[in-house]
N, C-alpha and C positions, 0 to 999 in steps of 0.2 A: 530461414528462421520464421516460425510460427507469430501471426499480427498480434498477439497478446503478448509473447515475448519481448516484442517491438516497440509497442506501449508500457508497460512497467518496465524496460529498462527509458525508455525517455519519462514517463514520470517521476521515476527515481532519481534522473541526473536535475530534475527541476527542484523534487524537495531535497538535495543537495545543496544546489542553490541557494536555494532559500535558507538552508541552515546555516553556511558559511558565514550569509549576509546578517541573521540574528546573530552572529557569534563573532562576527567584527563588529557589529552594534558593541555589543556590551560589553567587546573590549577597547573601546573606543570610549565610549560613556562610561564607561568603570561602573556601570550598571549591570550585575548580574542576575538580578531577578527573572528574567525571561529564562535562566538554565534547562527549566525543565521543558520551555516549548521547544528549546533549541535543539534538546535531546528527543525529543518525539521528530521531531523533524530527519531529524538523519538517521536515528532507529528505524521508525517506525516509515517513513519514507524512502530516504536512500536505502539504508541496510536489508529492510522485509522486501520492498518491490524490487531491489535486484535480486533476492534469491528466489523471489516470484519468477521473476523473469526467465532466471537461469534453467528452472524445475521446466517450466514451458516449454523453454528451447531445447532439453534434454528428453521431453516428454509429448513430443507435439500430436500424437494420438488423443491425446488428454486434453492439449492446447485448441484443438479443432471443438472440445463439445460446447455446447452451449452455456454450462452451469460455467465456464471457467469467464466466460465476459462479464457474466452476471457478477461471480465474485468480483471481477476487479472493479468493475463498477462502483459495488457496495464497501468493497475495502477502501478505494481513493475517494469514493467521497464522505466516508467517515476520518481519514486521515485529514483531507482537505479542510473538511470543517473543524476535526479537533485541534492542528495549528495554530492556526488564528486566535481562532476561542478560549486556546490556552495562556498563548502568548497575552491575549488584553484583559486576562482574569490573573496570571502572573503580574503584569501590570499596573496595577490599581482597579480592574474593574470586575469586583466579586460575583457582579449579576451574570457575570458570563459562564456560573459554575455550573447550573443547569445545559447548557448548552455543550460545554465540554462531557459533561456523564452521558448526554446523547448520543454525542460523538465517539463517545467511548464503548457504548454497544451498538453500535454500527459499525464500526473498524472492529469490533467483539466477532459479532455476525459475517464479515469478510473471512477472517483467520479460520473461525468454525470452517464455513463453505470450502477455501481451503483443505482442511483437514478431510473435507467428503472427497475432494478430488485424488487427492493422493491415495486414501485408503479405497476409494472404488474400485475395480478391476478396469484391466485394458477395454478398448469398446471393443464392440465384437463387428470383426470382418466380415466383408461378402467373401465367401469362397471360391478359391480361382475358378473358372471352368475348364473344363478340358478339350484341349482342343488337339484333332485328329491330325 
């Protein structure tokens, strides 16, 4: 399996994690206000970086170039940071609403990048040589 494969499915069993644990919070606290980090969390965490994952592992031509690290790069740390951000502006603290619209075109800018890998064509091979 392709090492980017390898990374978004273990990033994605993290932001799993993480959302379970928001989601025994607030049903433990009868506090549902955090809903919507908890649902970024395991969409846009669990859910996208396993099917990141999977396209990799189906596609490891693809997985090998260079723009695909770039993108996970840029996609987990706009998710990483719009969690958080989300969940303590869900919470009571509104100043964090700048901080999430950042976060929101950076994991924007991931899905784009994304969409250039899929629709690029295969890389081009060295051609066998022949041998006598």
């Amino acid at each position: 399996m392709p090492r980017i494969a390898k990374l978004y499915f273990r990033t994605a069993i993290i932001f799993l994690i993480i959302g379970i644990a928001m989601g025994l919070n607030m049903a433990i606290s009868q506090d549902h206000s955090a809903i919507g980090a908890h649902a970024h969390a395991n969409l846009l965490g669990w859910v996208t970086m396993a099917i990141f994952g999977g396209y990799h592992a189906l596609n490891p031509a693809k997985a090998e170039r260079r723009i695909a690290m770039i993108q996970y790069g840029i996609y987990t740390a706009g998710v990483a940071l719009m969690v958080p951000a989300l969940y303590l502006m869900l919470t009571g603290y509104p100043q964090m609403e700048p901080v999430v619209a950042i976060a929101s075109l950076i994991t924007f800018a991931g899905v784009l990048l994304f969409a250039v890998i899929i629709f690029s064509g295969e890389p081009a091979t060295r051609p066998a040589t022949a041998t006598q």
